[in-house]
KEDODREN-99967 format. One record per residue (C-alpha): residue number from 1; x, y, z. Coordinates in steps of 0.001 Angstrom, whole numbers, plus 524288, in hexadecimal, padded with zeros to 5 digits. Example, Ala and Ser with C-alpha at 12.3 -4.5 7.8 and 13.67 -1.06 7.14 Angstrom:
<sites>
<site><drense>1</drense><X>8300C</X><Y>7EE6C</Y><Z>81E78</Z></site>
<site><drense>2</drense><X>83566</X><Y>7FBDC</Y><Z>81BE4</Z></site>
</sites>
This chain:
<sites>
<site><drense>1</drense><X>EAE27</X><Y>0BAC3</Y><Z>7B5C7</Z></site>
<site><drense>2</drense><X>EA040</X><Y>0C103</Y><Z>7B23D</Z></site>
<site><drense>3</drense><X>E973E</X><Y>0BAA0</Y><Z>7AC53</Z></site>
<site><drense>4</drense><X>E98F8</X><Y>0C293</Y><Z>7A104</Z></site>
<site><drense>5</drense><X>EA5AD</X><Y>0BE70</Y><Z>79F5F</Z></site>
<site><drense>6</drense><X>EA40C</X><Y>0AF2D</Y><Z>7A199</Z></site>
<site><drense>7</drense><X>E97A4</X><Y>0B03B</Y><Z>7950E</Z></site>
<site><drense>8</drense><X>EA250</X><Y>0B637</Y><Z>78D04</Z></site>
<site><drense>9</drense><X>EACB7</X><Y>0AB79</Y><Z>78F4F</Z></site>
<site><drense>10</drense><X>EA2FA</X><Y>0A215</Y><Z>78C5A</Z></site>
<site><drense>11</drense><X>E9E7A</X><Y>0A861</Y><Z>77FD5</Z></site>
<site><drense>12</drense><X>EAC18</X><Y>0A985</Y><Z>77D50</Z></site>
<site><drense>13</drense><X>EACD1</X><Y>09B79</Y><Z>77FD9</Z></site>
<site><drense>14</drense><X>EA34A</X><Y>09728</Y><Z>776FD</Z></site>
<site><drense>15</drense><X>EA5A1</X><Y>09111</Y><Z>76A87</Z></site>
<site><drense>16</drense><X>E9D7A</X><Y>09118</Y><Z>75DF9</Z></site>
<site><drense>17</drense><X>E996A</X><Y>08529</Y><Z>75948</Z></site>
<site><drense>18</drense><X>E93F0</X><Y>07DDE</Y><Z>74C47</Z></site>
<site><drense>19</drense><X>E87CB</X><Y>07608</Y><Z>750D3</Z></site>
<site><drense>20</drense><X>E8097</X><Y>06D6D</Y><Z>746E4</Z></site>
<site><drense>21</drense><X>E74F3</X><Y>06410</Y><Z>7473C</Z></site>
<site><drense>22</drense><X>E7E2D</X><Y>05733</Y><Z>7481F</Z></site>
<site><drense>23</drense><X>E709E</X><Y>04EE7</Y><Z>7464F</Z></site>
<site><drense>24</drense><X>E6E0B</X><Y>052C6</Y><Z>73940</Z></site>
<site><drense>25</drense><X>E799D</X><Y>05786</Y><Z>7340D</Z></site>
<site><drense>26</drense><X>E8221</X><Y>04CCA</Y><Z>737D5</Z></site>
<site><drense>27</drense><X>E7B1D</X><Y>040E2</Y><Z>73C5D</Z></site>
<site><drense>28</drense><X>E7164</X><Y>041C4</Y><Z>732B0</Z></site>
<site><drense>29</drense><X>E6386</X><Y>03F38</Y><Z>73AAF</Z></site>
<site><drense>30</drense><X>E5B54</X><Y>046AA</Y><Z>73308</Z></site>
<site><drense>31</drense><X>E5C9B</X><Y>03DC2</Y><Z>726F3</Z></site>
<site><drense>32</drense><X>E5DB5</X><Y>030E9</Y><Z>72DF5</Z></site>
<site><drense>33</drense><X>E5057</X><Y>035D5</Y><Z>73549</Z></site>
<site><drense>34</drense><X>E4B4C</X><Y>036AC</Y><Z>72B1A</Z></site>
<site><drense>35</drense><X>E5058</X><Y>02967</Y><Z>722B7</Z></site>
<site><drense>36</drense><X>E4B89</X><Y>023D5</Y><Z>73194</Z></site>
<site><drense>37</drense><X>E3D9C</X><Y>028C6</Y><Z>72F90</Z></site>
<site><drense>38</drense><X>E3CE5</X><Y>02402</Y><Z>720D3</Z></site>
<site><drense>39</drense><X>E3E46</X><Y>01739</Y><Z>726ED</Z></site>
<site><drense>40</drense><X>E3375</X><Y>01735</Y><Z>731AA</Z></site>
<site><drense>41</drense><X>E29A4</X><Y>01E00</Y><Z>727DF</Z></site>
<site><drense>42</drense><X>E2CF3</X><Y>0155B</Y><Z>71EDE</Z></site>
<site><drense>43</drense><X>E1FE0</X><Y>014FA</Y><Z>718EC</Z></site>
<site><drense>44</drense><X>E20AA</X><Y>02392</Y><Z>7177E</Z></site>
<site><drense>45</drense><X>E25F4</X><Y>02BD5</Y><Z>70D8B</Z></site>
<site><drense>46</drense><X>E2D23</X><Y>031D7</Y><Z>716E7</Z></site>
<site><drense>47</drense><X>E3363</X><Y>03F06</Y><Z>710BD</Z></site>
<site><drense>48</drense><X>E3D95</X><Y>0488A</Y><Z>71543</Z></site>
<site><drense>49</drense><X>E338D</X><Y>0534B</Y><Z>71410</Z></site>
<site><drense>50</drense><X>E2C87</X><Y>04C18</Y><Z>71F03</Z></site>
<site><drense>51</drense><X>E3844</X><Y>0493C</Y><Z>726CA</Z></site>
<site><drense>52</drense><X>E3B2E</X><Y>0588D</Y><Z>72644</Z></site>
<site><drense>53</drense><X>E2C89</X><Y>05A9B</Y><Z>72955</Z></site>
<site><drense>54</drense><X>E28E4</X><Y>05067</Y><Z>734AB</Z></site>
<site><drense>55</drense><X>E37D8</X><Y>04E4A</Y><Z>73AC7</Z></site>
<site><drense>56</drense><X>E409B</X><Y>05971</Y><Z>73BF1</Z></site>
<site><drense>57</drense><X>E3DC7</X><Y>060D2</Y><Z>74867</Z></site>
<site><drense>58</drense><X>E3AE5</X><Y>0557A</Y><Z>7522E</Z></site>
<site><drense>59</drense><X>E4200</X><Y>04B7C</Y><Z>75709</Z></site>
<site><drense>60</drense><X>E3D02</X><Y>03C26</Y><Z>75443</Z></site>
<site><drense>61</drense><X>E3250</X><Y>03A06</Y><Z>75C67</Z></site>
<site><drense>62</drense><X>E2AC0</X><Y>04757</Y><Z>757EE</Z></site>
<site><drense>63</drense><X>E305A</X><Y>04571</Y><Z>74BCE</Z></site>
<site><drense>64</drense><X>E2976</X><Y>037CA</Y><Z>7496D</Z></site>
<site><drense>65</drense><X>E1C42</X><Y>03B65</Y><Z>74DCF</Z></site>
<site><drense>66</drense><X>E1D5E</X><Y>047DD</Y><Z>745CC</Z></site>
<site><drense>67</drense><X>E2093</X><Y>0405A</Y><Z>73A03</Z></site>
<site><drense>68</drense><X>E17ED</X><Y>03670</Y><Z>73D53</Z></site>
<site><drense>69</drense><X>E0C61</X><Y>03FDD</Y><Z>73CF3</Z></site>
<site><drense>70</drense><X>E1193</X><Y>04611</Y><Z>730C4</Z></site>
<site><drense>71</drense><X>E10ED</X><Y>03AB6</Y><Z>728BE</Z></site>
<site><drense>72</drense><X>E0504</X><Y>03495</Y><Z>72D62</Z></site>
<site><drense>73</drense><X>E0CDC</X><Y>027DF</Y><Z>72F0F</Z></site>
<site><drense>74</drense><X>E0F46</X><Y>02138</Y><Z>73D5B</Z></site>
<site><drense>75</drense><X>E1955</X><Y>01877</Y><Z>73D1B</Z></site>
<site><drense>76</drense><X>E18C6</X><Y>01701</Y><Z>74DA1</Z></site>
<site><drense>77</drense><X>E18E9</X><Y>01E92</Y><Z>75817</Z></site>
<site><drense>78</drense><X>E2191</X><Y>029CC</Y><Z>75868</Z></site>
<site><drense>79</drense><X>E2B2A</X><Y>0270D</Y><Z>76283</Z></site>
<site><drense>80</drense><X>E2C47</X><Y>017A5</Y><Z>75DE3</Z></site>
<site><drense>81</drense><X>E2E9A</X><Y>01ECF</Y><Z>7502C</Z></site>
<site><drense>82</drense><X>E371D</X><Y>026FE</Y><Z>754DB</Z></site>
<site><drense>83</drense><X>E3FE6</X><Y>01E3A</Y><Z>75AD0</Z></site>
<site><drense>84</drense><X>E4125</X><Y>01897</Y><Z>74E19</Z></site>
<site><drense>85</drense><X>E45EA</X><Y>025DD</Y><Z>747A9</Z></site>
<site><drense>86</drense><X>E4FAF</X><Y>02677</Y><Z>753C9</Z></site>
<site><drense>87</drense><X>E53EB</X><Y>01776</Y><Z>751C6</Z></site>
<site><drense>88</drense><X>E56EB</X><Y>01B98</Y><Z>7420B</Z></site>
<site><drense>89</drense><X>E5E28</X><Y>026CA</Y><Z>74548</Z></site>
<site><drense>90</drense><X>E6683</X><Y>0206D</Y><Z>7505C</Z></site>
<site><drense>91</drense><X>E6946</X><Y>01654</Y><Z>744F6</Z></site>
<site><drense>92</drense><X>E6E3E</X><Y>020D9</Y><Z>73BC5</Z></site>
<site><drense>93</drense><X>E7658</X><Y>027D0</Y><Z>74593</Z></site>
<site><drense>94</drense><X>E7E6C</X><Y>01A26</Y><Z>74803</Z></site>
<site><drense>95</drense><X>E7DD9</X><Y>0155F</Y><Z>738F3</Z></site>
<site><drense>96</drense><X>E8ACB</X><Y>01BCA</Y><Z>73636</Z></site>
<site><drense>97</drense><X>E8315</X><Y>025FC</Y><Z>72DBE</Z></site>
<site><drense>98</drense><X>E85D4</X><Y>031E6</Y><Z>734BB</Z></site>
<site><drense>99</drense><X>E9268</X><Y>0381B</Y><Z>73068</Z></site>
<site><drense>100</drense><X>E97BF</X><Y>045D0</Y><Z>73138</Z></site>
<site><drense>101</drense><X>E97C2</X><Y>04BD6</Y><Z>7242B</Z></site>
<site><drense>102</drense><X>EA3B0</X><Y>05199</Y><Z>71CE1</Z></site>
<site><drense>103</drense><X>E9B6A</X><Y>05DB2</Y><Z>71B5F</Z></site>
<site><drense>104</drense><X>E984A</X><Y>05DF9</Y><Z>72955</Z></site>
<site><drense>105</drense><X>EA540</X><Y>05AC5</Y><Z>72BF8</Z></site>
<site><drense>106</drense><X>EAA83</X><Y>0681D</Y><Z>72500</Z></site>
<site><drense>107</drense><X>E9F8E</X><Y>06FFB</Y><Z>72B5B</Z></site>
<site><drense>108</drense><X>EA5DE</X><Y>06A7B</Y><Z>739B8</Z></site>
<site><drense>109</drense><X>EB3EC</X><Y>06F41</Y><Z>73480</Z></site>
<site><drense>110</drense><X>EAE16</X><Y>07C3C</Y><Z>731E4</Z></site>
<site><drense>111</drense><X>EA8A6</X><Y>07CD4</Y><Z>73F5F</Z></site>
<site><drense>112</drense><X>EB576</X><Y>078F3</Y><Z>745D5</Z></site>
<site><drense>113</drense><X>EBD61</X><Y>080D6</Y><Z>73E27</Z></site>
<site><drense>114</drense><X>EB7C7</X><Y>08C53</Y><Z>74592</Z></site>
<site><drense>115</drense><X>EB8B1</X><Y>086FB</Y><Z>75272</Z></site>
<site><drense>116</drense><X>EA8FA</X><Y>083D7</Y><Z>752E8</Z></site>
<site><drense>117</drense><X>EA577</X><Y>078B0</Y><Z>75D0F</Z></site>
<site><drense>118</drense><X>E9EC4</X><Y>06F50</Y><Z>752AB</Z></site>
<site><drense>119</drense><X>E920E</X><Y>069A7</Y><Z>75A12</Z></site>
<site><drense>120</drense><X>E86B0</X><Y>061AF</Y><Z>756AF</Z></site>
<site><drense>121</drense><X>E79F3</X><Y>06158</Y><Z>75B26</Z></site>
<site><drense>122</drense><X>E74D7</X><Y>054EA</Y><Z>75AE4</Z></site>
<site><drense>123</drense><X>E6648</X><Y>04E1D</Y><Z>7617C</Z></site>
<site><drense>124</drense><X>E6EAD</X><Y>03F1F</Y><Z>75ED3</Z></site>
<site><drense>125</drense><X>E6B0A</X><Y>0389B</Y><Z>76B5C</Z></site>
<site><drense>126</drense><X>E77A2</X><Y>0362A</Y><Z>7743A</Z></site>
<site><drense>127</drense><X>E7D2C</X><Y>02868</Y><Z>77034</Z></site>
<site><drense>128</drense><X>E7AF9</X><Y>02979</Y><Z>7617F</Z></site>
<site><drense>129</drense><X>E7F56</X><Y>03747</Y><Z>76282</Z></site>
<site><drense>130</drense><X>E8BCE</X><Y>032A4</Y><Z>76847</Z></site>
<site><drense>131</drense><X>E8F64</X><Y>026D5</Y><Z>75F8D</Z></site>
<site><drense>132</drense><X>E8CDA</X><Y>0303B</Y><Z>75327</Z></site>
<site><drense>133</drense><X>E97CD</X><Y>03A98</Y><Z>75A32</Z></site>
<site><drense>134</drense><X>EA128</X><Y>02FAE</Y><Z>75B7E</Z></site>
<site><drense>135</drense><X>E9E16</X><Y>02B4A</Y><Z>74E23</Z></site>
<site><drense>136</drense><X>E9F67</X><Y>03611</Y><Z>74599</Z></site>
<site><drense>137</drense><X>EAB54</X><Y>03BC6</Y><Z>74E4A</Z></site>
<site><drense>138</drense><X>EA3A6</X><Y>04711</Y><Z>751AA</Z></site>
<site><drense>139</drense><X>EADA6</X><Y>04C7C</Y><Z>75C5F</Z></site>
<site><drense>140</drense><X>EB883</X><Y>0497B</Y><Z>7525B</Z></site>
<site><drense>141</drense><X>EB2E0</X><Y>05311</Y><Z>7496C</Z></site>
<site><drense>142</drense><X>EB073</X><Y>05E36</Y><Z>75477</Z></site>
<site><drense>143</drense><X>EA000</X><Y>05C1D</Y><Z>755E3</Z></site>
<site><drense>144</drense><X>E99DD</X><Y>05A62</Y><Z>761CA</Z></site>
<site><drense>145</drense><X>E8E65</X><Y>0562C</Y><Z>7634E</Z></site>
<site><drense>146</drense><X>E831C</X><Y>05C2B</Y><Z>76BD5</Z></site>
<site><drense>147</drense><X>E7522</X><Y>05832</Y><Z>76FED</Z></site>
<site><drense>148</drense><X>E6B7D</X><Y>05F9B</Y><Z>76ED7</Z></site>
<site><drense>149</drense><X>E6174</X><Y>05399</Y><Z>76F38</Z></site>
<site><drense>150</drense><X>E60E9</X><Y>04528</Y><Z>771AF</Z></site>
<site><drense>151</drense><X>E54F1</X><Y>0435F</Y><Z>769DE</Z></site>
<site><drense>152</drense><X>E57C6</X><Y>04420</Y><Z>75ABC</Z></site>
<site><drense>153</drense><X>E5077</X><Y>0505A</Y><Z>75B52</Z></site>
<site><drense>154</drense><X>E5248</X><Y>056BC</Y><Z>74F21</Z></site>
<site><drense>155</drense><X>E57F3</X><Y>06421</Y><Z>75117</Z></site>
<site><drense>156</drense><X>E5D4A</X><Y>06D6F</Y><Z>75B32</Z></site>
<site><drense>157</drense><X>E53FF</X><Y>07416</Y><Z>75F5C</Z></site>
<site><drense>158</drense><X>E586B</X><Y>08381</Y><Z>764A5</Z></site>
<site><drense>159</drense><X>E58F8</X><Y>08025</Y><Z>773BC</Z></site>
<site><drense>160</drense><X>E629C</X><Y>07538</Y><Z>76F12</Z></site>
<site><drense>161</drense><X>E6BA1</X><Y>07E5C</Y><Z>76783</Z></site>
<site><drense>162</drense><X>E6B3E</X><Y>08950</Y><Z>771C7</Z></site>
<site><drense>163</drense><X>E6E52</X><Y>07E9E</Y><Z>77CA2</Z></site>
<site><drense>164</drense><X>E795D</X><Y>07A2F</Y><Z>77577</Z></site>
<site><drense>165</drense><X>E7ED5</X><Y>086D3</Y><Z>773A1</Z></site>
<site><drense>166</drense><X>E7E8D</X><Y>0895F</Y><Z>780B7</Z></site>
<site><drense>167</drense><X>E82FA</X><Y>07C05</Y><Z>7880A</Z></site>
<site><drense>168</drense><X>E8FD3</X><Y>07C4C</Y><Z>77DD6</Z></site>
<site><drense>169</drense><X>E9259</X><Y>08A4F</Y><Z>77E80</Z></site>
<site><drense>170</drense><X>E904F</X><Y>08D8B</Y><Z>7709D</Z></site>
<site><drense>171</drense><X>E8EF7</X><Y>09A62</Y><Z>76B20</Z></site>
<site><drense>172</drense><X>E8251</X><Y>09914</Y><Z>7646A</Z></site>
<site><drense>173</drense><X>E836D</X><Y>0A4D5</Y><Z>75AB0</Z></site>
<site><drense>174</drense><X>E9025</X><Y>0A327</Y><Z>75852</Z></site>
<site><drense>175</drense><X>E8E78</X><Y>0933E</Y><Z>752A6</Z></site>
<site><drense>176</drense><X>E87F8</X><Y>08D72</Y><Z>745E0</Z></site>
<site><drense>177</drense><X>E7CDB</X><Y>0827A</Y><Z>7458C</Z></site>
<site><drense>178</drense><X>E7C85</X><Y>07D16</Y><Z>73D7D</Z></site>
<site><drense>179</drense><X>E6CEC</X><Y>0758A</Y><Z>73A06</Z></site>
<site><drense>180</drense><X>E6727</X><Y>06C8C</Y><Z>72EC0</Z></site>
<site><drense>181</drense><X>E5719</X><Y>070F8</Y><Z>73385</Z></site>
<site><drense>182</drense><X>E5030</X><Y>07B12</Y><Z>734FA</Z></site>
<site><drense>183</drense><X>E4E3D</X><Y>07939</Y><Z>743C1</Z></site>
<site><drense>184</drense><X>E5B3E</X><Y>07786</Y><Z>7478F</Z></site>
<site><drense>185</drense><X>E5F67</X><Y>08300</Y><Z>740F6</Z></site>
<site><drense>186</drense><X>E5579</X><Y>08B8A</Y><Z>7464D</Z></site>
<site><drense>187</drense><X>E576D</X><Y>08628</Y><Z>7533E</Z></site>
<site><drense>188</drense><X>E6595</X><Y>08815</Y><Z>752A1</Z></site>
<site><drense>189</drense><X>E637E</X><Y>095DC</Y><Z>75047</Z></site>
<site><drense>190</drense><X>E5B44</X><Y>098E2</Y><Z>758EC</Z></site>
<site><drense>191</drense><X>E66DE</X><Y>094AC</Y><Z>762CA</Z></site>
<site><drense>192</drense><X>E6DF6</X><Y>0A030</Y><Z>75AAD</Z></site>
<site><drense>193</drense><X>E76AF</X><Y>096F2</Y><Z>75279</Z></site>
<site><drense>194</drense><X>E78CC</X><Y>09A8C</Y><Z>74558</Z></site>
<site><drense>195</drense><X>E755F</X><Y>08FEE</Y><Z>73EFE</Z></site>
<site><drense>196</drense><X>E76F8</X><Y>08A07</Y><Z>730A7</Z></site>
<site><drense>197</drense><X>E6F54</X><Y>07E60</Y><Z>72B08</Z></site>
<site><drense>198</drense><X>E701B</X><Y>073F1</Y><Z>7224C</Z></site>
<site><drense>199</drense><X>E63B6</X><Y>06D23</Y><Z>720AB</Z></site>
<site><drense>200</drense><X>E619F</X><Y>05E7B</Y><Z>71B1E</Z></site>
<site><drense>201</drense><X>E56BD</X><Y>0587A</Y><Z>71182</Z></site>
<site><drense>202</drense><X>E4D5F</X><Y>05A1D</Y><Z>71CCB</Z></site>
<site><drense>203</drense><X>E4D9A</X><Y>06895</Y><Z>72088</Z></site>
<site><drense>204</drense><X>E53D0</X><Y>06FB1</Y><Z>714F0</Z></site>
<site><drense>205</drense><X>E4478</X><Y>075F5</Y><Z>714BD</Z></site>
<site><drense>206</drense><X>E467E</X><Y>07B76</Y><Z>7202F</Z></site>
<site><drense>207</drense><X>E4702</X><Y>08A8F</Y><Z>7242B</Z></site>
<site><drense>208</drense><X>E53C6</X><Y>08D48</Y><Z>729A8</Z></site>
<site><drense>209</drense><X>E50D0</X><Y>09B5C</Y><Z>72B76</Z></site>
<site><drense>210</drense><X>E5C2E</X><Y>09FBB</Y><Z>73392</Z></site>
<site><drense>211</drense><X>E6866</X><Y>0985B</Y><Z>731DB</Z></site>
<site><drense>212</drense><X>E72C1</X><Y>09E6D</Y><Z>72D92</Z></site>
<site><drense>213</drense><X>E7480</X><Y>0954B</Y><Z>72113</Z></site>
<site><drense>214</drense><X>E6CCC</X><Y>08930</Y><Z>71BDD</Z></site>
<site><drense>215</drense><X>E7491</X><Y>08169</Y><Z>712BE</Z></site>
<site><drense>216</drense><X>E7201</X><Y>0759D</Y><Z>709C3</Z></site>
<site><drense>217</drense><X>E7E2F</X><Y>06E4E</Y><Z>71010</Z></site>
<site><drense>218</drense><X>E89F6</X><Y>06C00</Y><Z>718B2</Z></site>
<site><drense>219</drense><X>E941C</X><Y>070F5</Y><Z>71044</Z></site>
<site><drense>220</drense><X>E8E88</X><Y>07D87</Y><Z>70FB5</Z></site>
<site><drense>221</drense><X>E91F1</X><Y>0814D</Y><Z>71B36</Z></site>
<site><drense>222</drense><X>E9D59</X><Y>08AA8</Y><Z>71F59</Z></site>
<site><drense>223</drense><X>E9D4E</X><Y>08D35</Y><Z>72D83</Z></site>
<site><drense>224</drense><X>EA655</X><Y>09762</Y><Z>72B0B</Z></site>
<site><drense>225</drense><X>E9C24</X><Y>09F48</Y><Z>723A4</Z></site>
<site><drense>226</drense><X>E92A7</X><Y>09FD6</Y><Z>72E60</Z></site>
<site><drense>227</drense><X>E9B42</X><Y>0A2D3</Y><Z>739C1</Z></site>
<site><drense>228</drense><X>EA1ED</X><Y>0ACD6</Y><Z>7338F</Z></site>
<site><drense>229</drense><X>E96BC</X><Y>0B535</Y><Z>72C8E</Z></site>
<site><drense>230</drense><X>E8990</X><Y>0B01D</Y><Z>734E2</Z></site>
<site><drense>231</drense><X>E8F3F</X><Y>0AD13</Y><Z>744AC</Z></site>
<site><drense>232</drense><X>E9C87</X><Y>0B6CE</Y><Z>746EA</Z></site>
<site><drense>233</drense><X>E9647</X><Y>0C1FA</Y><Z>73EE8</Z></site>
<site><drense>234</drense><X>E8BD2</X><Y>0C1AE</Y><Z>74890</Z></site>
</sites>
């Protein structure tokens, strides 16, 4: 068999899939980072528009000193700090808070409906990662979860979308992301996935210059829409 040949098969092989941000969009970390932070800068009037300033493209030990700085306000050093932020976020993945949305829920259906691998991306260190699977009955709904980090780092960055693409054998062009910031959706298309977003309180400001929709919420969406007219028309 050429070599030719064998790329074909595996093209051929390939199946599209519906990858989503499952830290934000599911599990919620943005918002309990931030609830987190309210409580170590206690002292602080600590905003959302300095949350979306200071704490959305690092992970927490950047993120502290950067916010840290910001403010004018030391609380400790950064990685002590820091370990607090990790400690509070831990604590809201195992409160029982996390839950998978109806809305999400319907958005899923949609993506299994046409045969769409249903994956999320996910920077939930191992063990907590694991126990919030077997929680929410992730498998039982048809979503797998993959790493791209072990760090709480905020987004997936491009290298982590094209990796994934490649190491599962998914047709990149041929798949939806789907975002809530800025830098994961430009990242995500710059691994040539046509991506939508739905940004939160935090990055609705944001310039999603790109994406092939932005909308104000869950519901909106209609897979159907976008595979049809923006990723088979192609």
């Amino acid at each position: 068999m050429s070599d030719e040949t064998q790329e074909t098969d595996v093209e051929e092989a390939a199946t599209p899939a519906f990858l989503f941000e499952f830290d934000h969009l599911v599990a919620g970390i943005r918002g309990a980072s931030y609830e987190v932070l309210q409580s170590i800068f206690d002292d602080v009037d600590l905003t959302q528009i300095h949350y979306s300033k200071y704490c959305l493209a690092e992970g927490p030990h950047k993120t502290i000193d950067l916010l840290q700085t910001g403010l004018g306000v030391k609380k400790g050093q950064p990685k002590k700090v820091s370990e607090e932020l990790v400690s509070g976020i831990k604590m809201h993945l195992d409160s029982g808070a996390v839950q998978v949305s109806d809305e999400f829920r319907d958005v899923v259906v949609q993506a299994r409906e046409r045969e769409m691998r249903v994956i999320g991306v996910t920077a939930i260190p191992p063990q907590a990662r694991d126990a919030l699977a077997e929680r929410l009955d992730l498998s039982g709904l048809g979503i797998d979860l993959v790493e791209y980090s072990r760090d709480l780092d905020p987004y997936p960055k491009a290298d982590a979308w094209l990796r994934l693409t490649k190491e599962l054998n998914i047709p990149s062009t041929q798949s939806i992301a789907l975002t809530t910031s800025a830098q994961a959706c430009k990242s995500a298309i710059t691994a040539d996935i046509p991506t939508i977003s739905v940004p939160d309180r935090f990055t609705s400001f944001q310039d999603f210059g790109g994406a092939m929709a932005v909308l104000d919420s869950l519901p909106e969406i209609t897979l159907a829409d976008y595979l049809d007219r923006e990723i088979i028309s192609v």
